[in-house]
Each structure stands twice: as C-alpha cells, then as structure tokens.
C-alpha positions in Angstrom: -15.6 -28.5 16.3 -14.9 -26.4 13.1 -11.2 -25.4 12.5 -10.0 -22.8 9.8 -6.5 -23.0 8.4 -5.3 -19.9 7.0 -2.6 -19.8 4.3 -1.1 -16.4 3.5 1.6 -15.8 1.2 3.1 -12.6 -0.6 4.6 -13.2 -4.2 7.4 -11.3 -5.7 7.0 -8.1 -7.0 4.5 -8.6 -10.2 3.8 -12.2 -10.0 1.1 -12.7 -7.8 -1.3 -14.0 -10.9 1.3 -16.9 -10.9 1.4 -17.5 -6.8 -2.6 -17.0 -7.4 -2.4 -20.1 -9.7 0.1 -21.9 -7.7 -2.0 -22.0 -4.5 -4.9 -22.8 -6.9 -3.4 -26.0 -8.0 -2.2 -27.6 -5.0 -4.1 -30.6 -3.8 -4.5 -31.7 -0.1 -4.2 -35.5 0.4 -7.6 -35.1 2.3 -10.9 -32.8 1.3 -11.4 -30.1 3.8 -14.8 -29.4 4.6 -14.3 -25.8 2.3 -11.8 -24.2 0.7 -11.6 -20.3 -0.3 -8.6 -18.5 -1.9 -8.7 -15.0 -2.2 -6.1 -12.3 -3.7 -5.0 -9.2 -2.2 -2.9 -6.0 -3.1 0.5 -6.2 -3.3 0.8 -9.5 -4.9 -0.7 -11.6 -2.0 -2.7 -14.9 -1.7 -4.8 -16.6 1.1 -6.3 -19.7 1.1 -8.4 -20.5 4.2 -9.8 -24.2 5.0 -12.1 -25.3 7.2 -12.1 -28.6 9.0 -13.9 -31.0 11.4 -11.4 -31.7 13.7 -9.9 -30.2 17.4 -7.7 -27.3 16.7 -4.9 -29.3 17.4 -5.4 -31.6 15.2 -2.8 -32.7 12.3 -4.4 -31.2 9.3 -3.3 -31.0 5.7 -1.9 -27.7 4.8 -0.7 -25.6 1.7 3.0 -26.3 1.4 5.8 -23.6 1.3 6.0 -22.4 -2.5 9.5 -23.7 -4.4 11.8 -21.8 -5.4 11.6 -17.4 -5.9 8.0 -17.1 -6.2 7.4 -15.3 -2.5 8.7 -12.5 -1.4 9.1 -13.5 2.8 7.9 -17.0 4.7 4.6 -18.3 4.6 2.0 -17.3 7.6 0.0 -20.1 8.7 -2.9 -19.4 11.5 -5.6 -21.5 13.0 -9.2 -20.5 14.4 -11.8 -22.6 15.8 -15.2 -21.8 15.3 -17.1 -19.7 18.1 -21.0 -19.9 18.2 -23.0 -17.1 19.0 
C-alpha cells in the first residue's frame, strides 16, 4: 500500500520564503519513496510524502517549526493510495 503524508504550514505574515526553506531543509531519519514541497499564497508551505507502508503505520514526519516562524499549528493528514 502507498501512504501520503501531508505537511501543511502557514508562516507569518512575509516570511514564507524562509518557512519555504525551512521545510526544504529538514531531513527525515528514513527516505520516503517521494517527496514534493510546494508554496502557496498567503505565505504557506506543504510538503507531501509518500510511503510503502499501512496507513497506520509509524512514519517520519516534518517536525513542528521552532520558534515564531508560523502563523497557527501545523496540519498533518494521511491518504492511502486508491487504484482505479
């Protein structure tokens, strides 16, 4: 089965180019199958990963940025993979 993480996080007012390389510098202590981070209006970042595992699994995921660099709480979702 195929599981996709999704990372979404909005950055302060006018710093999303520094949330944008945040996300893109943090490494996972295990290679996901792919990784994709994309940007977004209003300052916001997502990073999806896909996996080989049950959706339940116990996956690496993005942490929680430090300090004032988002604007609200991470949201974390996960999808398996439907064919057809």
């Amino acid at each position: 089965m195929t599981v996709a993480l999704m990372w979404e996080a909005r950055a302060v007012e006018g710093r999303g180019a520094e949330l944008l390389a945040w996300a893109r510098e943090q490494g996972l202590p295990a290679a996901p199958l792919r990784r994709e981070t994309f940007r977004a209006p209003e300052d916001r970042v997502l990073v999806i990963t896909w996996w080989d595992a049950e959706l339940d699994a116990e996956l690496p995921e993005l942490p929680e940025p430090e300090g004032e660099l988002v604007s609200r709480a991470v949201h974390r979702w996960r999808f398996e993979s439907v064919e057809g």
